[in-house]
N, C-alpha and C positions, 0 to 999 in steps of 0.2 A: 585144804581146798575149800571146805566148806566154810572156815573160816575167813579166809582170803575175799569171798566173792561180795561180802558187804562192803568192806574196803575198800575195794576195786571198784565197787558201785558207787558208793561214796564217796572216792577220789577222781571218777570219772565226773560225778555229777555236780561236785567240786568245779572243776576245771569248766567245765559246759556251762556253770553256773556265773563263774568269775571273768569266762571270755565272751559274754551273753553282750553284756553294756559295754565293753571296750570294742566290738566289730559296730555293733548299735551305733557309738559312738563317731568309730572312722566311717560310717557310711554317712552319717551327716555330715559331715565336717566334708567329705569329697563331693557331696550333694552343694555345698556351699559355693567350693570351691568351682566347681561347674558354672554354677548360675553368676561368681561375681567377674567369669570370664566373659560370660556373655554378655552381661551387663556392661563390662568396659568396650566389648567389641561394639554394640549398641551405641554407648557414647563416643565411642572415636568416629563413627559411622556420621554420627548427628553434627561433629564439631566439624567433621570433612564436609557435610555440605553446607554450612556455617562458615568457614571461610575461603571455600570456592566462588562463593557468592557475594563475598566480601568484597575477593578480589575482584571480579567485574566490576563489583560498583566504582571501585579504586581505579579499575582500567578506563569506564568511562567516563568518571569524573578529569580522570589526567588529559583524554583524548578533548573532552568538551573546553576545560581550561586553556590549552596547549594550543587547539586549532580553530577554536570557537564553534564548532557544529558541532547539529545536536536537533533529536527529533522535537517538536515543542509538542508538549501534554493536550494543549487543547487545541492542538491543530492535526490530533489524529483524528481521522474519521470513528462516527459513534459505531456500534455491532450492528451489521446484515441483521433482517433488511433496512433500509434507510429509504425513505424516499421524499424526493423534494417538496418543497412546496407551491413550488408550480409557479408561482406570481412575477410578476415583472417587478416590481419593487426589490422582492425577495429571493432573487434566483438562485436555485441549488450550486453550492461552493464544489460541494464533497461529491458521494458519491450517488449516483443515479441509478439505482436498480444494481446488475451485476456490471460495472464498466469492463471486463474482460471479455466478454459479448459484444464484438462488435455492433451488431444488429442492435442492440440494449444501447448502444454507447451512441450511435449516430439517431437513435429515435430520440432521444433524451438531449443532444446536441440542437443548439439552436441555429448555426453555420459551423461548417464543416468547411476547411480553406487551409491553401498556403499561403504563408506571408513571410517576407522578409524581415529582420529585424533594422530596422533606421536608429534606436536610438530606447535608451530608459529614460524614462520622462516623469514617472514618479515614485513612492513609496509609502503606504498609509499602514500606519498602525491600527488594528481591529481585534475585538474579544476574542476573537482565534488565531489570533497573530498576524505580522506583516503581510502584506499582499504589494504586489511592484508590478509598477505599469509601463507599455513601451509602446513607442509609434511605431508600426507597421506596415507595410507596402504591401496591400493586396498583389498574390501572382496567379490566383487561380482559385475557383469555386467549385467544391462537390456539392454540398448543399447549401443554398441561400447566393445571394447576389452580390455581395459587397464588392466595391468598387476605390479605386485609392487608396488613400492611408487613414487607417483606423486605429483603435485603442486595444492593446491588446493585456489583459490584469489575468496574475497570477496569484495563486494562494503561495505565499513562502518571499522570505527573504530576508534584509538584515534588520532586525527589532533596534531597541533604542538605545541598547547596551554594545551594539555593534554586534553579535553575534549572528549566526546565518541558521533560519530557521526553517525545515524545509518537512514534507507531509510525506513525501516517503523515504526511507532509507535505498531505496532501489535509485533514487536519482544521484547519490554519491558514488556511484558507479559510473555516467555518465559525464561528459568531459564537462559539464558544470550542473550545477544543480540548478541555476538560474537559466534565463535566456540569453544569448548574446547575440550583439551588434553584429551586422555581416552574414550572421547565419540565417537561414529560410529552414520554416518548420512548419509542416502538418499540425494542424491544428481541429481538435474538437469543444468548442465552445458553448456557451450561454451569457445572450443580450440581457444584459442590466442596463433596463430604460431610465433609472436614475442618475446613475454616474455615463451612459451611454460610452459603456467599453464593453469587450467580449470576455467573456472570464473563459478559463481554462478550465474544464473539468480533470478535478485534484487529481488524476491517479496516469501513469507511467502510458497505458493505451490510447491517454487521450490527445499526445503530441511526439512527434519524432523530429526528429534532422533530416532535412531532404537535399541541402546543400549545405559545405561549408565557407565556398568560395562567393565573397563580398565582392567581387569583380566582375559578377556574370549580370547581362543586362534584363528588362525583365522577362524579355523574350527569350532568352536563353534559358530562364528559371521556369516558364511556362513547358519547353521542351524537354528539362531535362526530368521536373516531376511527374511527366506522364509517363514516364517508363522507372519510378518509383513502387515499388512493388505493393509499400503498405497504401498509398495513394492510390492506386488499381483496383485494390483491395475494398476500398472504404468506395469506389464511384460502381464497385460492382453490388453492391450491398444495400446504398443507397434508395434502391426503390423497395426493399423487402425489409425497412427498417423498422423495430419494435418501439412504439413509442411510450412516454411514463404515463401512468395512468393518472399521476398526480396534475401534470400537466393536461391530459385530457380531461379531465376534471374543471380546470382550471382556465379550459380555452388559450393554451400559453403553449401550446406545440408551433410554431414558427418553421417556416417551410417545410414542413411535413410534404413527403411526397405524395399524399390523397389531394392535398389543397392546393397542388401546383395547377396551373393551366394545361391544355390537350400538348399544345408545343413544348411549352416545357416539358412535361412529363414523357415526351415522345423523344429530348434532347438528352433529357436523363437515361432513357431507358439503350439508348445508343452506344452512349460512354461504357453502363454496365456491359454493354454487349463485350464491345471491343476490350473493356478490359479483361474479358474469357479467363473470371473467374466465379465462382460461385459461391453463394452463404453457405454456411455449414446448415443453418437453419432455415424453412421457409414458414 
């Protein structure tokens, strides 16, 4: 026994000695194996959003080829806040304060009107893209006075390549991205005393459909926009409207309801009645 016990310690410490570097060994090599799973998991991760993103670009490249729309680059409006520059020369295209505001949208607005559409009359190519012009039928006035047929210019339209360029994606939703003939729309605009047309303020709040029937006469178009809910809307609002600072700056707020006459302001303040509805803001 007493022999045996060096041995036995000897061929224990043997064994403990010679399976020391071989478990050493398999714990790296599994340490390895761990991390180069992770690693691929990592890289399949990275090439999945590599070409999910791919395919987009492929889905809107085919769509813009195929149908020709397509948002144009420099006829998105620049990032909140933005605000115009007030001037008659240079009248705000884009956006005016918050335009989902109505109160922001009609202070910022130079006439507020329905009109008929008569007819496209033009199309100018500019550093922000097409803009297209139409003659108009005044049918009615929330703020300012116009009378007859005026000019009515929009930011978007077909560039020079024939393509349809348009400032929101929300308007290919509707039954055209453009204006049409026959139709009457609500309108929130700004007078450009150089070209003396009304421009559109770019964003989806600032024009609806109030008819689509090209047959009704104007008197029928007068009656049948008063019981228009967003036209209701916009004449009850109308005396409690927020105007742009840039423009009051700029002495370029154009019938603001402070600067109307006792009568007028007494014919405005009527309309809001009857349309018995209220700003969210006062």
């Amino acid at each position: 026994m007493f022999r045996q016990t060096p041995l036995l310690h000897q061929f224990q410490s043997n064994i403990i000695f010679r399976q020391t570097p071989l478990l050493h060994q398999f714990h790296n090599e599994h340490q390895k194996i761990t991390m180069n799973k992770k690693i691929k998991k990592y890289i399949l991760v990275v090439i999945g959003i590599f070409l999910l993103g791919a395919s987009s670009l492929l889905i809107h490249s085919f769509i813009q080829k195929k149908f020709g729309i397509y948002v144009h680059p420099q006829a998105l409006p620049p990032p909140l806040p933005f605000h115009p520059t007030g001037t008659m020369e240079n009248p705000s295209l884009l956006y005016p304060g918050d335009p989902t505001n109505d109160q922001i949208l009609i202070g910022a607005s130079h006439n507020v009107f329905v009109g008929k559409i008569l007819a496209q009359t033009g199309n100018k190519e500019t550093e922000i893209g097409p803009r297209t012009q139409y003659k108009v039928q005044v049918i009615d006035n929330i703020k300012g006075e116009l009378k007859g047929v005026v000019t009515v210019d929009m930011l978007g339209g077909y560039d020079k390549d024939g393509k349809l360029v348009i400032v929101e994606e929300e308007d290919l939703l509707q039954d055209s991205p453009l204006l049409q003939p026959g139709f009457t729309y609500l309108f929130a605009s700004r007078y450009n005393q150089q070209e003396n047309w009304y421009t559109i303020i770019a964003h989806p709040n600032a024009r609806k459909v109030v008819s689509k029937d090209s047959s009704l006469s104007i008197q029928a178009l007068q009656s049948y926009s008063e019981t228009d809910e967003k036209v209701k809307k916009f004449e009850s609002i109308y005396p409690f409207e927020i105007l742009d600072k840039a423009d009051v700056a700029n002495l370029n707020t154009r019938n603001n309801f402070k600067s109307l006459s006792a009568d007028m302001k007494a014919a405005a303040q009527v309309r809001a009645s009857e349309a018995k509805a209220l700003p969210h803001e006062k």
